[in-house]
N, C-alpha and C positions, 0 to 999 in steps of 0.2 A: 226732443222727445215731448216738451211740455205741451208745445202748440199741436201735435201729432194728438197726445193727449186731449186734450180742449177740443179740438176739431171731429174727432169720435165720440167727443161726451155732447159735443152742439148736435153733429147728427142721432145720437142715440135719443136724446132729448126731443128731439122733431120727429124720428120711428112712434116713439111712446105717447105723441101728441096723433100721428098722423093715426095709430091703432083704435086711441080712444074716439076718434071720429068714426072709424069703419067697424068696430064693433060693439062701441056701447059704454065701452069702461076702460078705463086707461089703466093698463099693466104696472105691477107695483113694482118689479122687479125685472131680472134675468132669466128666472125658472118661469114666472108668470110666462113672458113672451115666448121660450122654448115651448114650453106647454099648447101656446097656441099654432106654434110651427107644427107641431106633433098630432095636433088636431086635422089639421089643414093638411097633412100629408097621409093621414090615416083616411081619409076623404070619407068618411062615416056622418057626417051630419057630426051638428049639437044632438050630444047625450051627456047622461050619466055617466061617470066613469069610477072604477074600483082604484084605492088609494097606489093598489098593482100596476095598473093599468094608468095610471096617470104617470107612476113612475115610468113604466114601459116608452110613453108617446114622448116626458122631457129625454129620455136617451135616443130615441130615434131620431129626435130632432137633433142633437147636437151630432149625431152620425151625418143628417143631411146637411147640416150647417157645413159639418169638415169634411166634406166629399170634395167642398169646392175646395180645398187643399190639398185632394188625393188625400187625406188618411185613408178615407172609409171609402167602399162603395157597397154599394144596394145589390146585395144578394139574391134577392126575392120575397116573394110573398110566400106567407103561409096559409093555411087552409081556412083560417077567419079573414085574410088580407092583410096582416099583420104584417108591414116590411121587416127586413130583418139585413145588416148591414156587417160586414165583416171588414177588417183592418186590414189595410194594405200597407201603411206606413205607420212603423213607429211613430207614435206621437213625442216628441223634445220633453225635455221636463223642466216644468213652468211651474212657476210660484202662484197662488191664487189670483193673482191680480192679473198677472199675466195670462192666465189660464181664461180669466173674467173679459181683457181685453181682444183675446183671437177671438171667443164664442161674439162679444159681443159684432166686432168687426164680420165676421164673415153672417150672423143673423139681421145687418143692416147690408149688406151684400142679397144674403135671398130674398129680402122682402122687397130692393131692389128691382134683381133679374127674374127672381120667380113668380113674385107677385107684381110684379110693374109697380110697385107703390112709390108716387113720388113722395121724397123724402127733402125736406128744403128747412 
């Protein structure tokens, strides 16, 4: 588990390096980079966002993150384009760390496959 460990915190480390190249400012955390996932799938452009609304995009992101595990799938849009993602699987119950290593793993998965970012 430890190298498992280590091996996820090297590529996490190298996401967070490759973002601060592509967009300017290297992510402080896990909500920071959801956030930008949330951005990037609401395909709205940089704007302003309401502290609601910022909340709204880190949930969707973590919906898109766990689609790629079958919890979630994408529902639809709403009438601003707003996705909106409903549960298809129980999600297990995980301790925050744990909780912190599937977001992380599957948010170096779509930047990945979704965004082609090489990640080294």
């Amino acid at each position: 588990m430890v190298k498992k460990d280590l091996e996820q915190e090297r590529l996490w480390q190298a996401l967070l390096n490759s973002l601060e190249i592509n967009v300017g400012k290297k992510p402080k955390d896990l909500n920071a980079v959801l956030f930008l996932i949330g951005v990037q799938e609401l395909g709205k452009g940089k704007r302003t966002f309401s502290k609601e609304e910022k909340q709204d995009l880190m949930h969707f992101a973590i919906c898109k993150v766990l689609c790629m595990s079958v919890f979630y799938e994408l529902e639809g849009l709403d009438e601003d384009g707003w996705p909106h993602w409903k549960l298809v699987k129980k999600l297990p119950h995980f301790d925050l760390l744990e909780q912190e290593r599937l977001l992380k793993m599957h948010v170096i998965e779509y930047f990945q496959k979704e965004i082609e970012l090489q990640i080294k």
